[in-house]
One Martini backbone bead per residue (centre of mass of N, CA, C, O) as a GRO file, in nm:
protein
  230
    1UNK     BB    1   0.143  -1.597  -1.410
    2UNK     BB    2   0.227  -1.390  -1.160
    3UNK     BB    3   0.453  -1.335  -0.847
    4UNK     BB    4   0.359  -1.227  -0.533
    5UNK     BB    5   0.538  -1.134  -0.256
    6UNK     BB    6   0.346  -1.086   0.017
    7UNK     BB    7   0.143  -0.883   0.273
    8UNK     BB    8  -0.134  -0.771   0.378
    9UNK     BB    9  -0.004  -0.522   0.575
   10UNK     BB   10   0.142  -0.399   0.303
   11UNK     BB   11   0.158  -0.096   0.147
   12UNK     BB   12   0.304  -0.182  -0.095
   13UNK     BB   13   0.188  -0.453  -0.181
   14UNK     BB   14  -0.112  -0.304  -0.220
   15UNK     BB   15  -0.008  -0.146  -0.468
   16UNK     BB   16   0.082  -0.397  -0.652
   17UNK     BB   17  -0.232  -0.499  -0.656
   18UNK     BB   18  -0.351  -0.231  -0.764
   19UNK     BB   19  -0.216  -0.239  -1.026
   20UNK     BB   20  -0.280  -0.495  -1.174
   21UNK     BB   21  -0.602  -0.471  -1.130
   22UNK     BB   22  -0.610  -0.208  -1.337
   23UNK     BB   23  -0.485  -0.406  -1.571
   24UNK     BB   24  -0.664  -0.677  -1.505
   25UNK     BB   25  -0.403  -0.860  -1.356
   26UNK     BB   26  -0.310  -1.128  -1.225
   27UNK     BB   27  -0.194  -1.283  -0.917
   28UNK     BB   28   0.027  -1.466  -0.740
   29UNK     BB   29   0.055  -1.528  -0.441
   30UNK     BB   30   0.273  -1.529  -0.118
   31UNK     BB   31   0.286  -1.513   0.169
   32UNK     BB   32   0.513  -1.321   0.374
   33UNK     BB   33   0.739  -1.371   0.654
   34UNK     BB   34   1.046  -1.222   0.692
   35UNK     BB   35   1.128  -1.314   0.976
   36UNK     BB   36   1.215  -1.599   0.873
   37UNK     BB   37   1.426  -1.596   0.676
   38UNK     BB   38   1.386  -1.751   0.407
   39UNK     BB   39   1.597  -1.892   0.179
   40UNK     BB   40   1.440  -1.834  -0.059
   41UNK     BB   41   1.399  -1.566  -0.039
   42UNK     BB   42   1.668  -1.458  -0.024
   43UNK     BB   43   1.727  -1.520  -0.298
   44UNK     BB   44   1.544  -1.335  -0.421
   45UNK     BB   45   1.617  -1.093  -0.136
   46UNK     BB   46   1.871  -1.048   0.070
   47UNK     BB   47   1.714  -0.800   0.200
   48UNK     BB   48   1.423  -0.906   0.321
   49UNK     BB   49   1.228  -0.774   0.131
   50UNK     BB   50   0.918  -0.603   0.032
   51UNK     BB   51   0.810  -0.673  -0.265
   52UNK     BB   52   0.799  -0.999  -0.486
   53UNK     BB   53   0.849  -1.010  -0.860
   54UNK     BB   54   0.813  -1.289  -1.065
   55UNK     BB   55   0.831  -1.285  -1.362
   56UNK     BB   56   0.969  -1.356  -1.648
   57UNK     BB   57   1.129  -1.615  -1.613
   58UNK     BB   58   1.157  -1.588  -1.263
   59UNK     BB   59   1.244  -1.265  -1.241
   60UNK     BB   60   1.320  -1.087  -0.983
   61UNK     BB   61   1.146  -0.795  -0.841
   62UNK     BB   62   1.227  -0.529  -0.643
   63UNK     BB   63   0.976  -0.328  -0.507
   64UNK     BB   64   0.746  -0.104  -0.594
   65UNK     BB   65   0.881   0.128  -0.772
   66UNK     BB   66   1.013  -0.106  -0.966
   67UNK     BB   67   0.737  -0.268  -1.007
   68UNK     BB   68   0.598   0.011  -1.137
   69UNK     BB   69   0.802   0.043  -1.397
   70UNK     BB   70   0.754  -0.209  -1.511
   71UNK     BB   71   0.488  -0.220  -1.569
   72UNK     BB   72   0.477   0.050  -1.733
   73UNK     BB   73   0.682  -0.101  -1.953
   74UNK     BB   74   0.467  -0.362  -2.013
   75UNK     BB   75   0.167  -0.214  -2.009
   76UNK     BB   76   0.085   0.075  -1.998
   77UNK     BB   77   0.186   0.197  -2.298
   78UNK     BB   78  -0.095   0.087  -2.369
   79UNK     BB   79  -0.360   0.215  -2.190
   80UNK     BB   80  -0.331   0.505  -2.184
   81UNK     BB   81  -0.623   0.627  -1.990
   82UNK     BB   82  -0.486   0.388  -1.806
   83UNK     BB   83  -0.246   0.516  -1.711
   84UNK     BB   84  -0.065   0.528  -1.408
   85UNK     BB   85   0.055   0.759  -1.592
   86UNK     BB   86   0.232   1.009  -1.757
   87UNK     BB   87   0.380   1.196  -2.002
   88UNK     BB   88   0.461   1.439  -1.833
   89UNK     BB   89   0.696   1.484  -1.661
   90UNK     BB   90   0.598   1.677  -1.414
   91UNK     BB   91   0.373   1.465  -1.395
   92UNK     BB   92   0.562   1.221  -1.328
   93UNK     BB   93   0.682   1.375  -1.071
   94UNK     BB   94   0.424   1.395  -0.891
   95UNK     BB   95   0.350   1.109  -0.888
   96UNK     BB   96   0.669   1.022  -0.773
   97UNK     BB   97   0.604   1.169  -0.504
   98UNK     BB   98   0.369   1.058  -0.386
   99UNK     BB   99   0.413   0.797  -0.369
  100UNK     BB  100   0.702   0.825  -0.186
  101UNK     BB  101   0.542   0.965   0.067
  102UNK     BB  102   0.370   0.710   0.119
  103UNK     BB  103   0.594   0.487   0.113
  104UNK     BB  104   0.785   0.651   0.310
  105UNK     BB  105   0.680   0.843   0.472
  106UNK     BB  106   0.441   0.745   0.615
  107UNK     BB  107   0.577   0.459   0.657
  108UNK     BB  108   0.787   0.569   0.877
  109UNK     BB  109   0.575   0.738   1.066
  110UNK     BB  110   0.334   0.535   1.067
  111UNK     BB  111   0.267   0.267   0.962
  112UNK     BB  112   0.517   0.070   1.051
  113UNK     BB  113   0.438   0.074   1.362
  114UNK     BB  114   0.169  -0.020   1.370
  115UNK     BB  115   0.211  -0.312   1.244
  116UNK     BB  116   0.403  -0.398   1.455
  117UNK     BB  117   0.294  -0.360   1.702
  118UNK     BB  118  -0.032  -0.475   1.612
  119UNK     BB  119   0.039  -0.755   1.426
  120UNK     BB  120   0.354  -0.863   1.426
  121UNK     BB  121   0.459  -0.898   1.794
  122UNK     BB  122   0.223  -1.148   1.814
  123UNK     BB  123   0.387  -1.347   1.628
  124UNK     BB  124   0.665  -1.311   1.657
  125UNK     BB  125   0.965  -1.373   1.836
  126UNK     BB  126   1.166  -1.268   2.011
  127UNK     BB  127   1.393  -1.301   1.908
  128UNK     BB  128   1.305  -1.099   1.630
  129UNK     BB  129   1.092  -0.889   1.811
  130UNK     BB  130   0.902  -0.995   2.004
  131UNK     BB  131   0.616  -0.912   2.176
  132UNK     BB  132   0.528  -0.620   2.344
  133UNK     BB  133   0.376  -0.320   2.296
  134UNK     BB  134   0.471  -0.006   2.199
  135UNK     BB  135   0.350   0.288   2.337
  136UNK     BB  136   0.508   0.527   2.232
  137UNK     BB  137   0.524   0.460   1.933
  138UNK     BB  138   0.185   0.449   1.886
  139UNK     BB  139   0.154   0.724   1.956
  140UNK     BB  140   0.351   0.872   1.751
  141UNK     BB  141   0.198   0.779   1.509
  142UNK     BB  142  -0.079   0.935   1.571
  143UNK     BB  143   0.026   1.186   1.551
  144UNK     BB  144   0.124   1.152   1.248
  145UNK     BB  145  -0.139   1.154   1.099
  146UNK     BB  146  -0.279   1.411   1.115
  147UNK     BB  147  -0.121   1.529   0.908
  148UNK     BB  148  -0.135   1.290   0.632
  149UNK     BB  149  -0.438   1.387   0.635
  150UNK     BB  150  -0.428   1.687   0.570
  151UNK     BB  151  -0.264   1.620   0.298
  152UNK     BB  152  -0.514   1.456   0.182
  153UNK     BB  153  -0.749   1.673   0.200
  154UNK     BB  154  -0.624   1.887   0.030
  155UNK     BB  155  -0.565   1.717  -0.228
  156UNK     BB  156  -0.860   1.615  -0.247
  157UNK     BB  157  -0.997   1.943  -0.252
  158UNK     BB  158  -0.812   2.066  -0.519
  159UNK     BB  159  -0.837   1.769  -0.699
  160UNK     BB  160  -0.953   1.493  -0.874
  161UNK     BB  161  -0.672   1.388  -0.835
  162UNK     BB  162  -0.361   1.376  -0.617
  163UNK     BB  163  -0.192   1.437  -0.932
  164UNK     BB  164  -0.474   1.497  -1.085
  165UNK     BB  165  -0.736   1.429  -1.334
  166UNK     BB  166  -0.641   1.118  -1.251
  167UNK     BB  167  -0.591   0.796  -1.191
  168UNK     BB  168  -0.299   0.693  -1.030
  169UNK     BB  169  -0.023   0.586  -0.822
  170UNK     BB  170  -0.054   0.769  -0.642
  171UNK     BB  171  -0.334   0.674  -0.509
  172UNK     BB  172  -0.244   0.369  -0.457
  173UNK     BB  173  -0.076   0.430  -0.280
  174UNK     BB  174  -0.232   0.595  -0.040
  175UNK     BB  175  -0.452   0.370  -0.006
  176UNK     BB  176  -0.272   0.114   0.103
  177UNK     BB  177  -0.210   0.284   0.324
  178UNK     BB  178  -0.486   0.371   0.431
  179UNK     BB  179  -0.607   0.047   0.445
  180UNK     BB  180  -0.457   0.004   0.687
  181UNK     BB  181  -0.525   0.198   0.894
  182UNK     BB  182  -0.830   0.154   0.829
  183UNK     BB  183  -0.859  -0.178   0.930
  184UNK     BB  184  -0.738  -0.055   1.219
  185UNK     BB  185  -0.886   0.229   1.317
  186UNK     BB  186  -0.689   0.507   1.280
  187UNK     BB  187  -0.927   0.683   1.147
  188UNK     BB  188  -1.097   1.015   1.124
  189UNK     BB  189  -1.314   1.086   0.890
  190UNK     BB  190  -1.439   1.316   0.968
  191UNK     BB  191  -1.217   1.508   0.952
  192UNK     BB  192  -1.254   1.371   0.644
  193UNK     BB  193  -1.402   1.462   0.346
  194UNK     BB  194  -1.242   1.452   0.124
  195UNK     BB  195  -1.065   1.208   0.169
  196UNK     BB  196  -1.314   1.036   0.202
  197UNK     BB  197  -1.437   1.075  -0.113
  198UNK     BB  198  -1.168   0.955  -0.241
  199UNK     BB  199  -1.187   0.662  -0.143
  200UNK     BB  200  -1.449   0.586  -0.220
  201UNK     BB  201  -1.379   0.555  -0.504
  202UNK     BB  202  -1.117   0.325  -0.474
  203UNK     BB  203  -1.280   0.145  -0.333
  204UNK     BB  204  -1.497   0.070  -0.567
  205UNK     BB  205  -1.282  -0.047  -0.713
  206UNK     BB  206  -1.198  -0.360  -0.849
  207UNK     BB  207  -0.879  -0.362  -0.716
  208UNK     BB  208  -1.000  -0.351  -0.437
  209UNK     BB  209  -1.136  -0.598  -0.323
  210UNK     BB  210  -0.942  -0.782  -0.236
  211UNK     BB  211  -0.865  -0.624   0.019
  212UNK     BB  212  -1.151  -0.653   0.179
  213UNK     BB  213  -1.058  -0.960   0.213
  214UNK     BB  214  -0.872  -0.926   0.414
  215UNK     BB  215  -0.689  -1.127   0.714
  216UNK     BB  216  -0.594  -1.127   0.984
  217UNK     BB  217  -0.456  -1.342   1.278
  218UNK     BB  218  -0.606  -1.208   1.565
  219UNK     BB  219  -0.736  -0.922   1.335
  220UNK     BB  220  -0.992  -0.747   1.297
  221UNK     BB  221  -1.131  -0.526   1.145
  222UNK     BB  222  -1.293  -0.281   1.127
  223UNK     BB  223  -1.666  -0.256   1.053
  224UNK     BB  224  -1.615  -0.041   0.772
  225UNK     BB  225  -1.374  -0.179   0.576
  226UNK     BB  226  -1.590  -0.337   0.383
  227UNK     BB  227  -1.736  -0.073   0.305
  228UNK     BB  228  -1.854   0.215   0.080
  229UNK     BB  229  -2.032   0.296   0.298
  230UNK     BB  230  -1.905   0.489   0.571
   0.00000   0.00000   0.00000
């Protein structure tokens, strides 16, 4: 069984447990706490950030598009119509687009400053940057989420999933952070009907179980976060 270093409020690390989910494959966790920059972790990724993923041979791979690319060459290429890309180029670039927006544009503009703000600042040591959270931070997140809404209810409005015919990476990257989100309770569904019908089907899929059974200390998710029927 292969090891993945996550947090459980981590929009990448959540794309990586929905991806091997998909693939039927178990992983053993490891809860990390970047800002504690234990050596240990360190020495797996100078960088200290996550996700890392303990491969064969205990080889760290680091980064969640990186251990995306390793999935689909060593399980993916085997599973045909379940494979989380395609075949065509300029679809393998949709795929690689919406991924990037999700994990990188939305995680810059919108996720991360909501999980720092009201998850992790009142965990962290004031050295290392905790404290009170920041109510101007957490205002401008707020304000980009409806953008961010809007082309996900858009995307999912006018394809069968959000990067063509099939669920792809593109979806579990999406799902990952909007679940992130909406754990928080910071997302207004109902004025998003595409993009909640869309949720609700990757919400059902046995891979996002694990998912709804997530639980940060000191707080709760909204009381619909692991409901199917929302």
């Amino acid at each position: 069984m292969l090891t993945l270093f996550h947090h459980p409020m981590s929009a990448s690390c959540r794309f990586v447990r929905l991806a091997f989910g998909e693939y039927g494959e178990e992983l053993a966790l490891i809860e990390e706490k970047p800002w504690t920059r234990r050596k240990e972790f360190l020495t797996l990724n100078p960088a200290g950030t996550l996700p890392i993923l303990l491969a064969e041979g205990d080889i760290p791979i680091v980064g969640a598009s990186v251990i995306a690319e390793y999935l689909d060459e060593t399980r993916g290429v085997l599973k045909r119509e379940r494979r989380l890309f395609v075949e065509g180029p300029l679809d393998r670039a949709e795929i690689r687009r919406l991924t990037d927006w999700y994990l990188t544009k939305t995680e810059g503009e919108v996720t991360r400053h909501l999980v720092r703000e009201r998850v992790l600042k009142p965990l962290m040591p004031e050295e290392v940057g905790g404290g009170s959270p920041d109510s101007a931070a957490i205002r401008a997140a707020r304000a980009n989420i409806k953008q961010h809404m809007k082309y996900t209810n858009w995307l999912a409005g006018t394809r069968p999933w959000l990067a063509g015919s099939r669920i792809t990476y593109a979806d579990l990257a999406a799902a990952a952070t909007l679940s992130v989100l909406d754990y928080l309770g910071e997302i207004e569904w109902r004025n998003h009907g595409a993009a909640r019908e869309w949720y609700t089907r990757v919400k059902s899929r046995p891979s996002f179980r694990p998912l709804l059974s997530d639980r940060v200390r000191g707080l709760s998710p909204v009381s619909h976060y692991a409901d199917l029927d929302f």
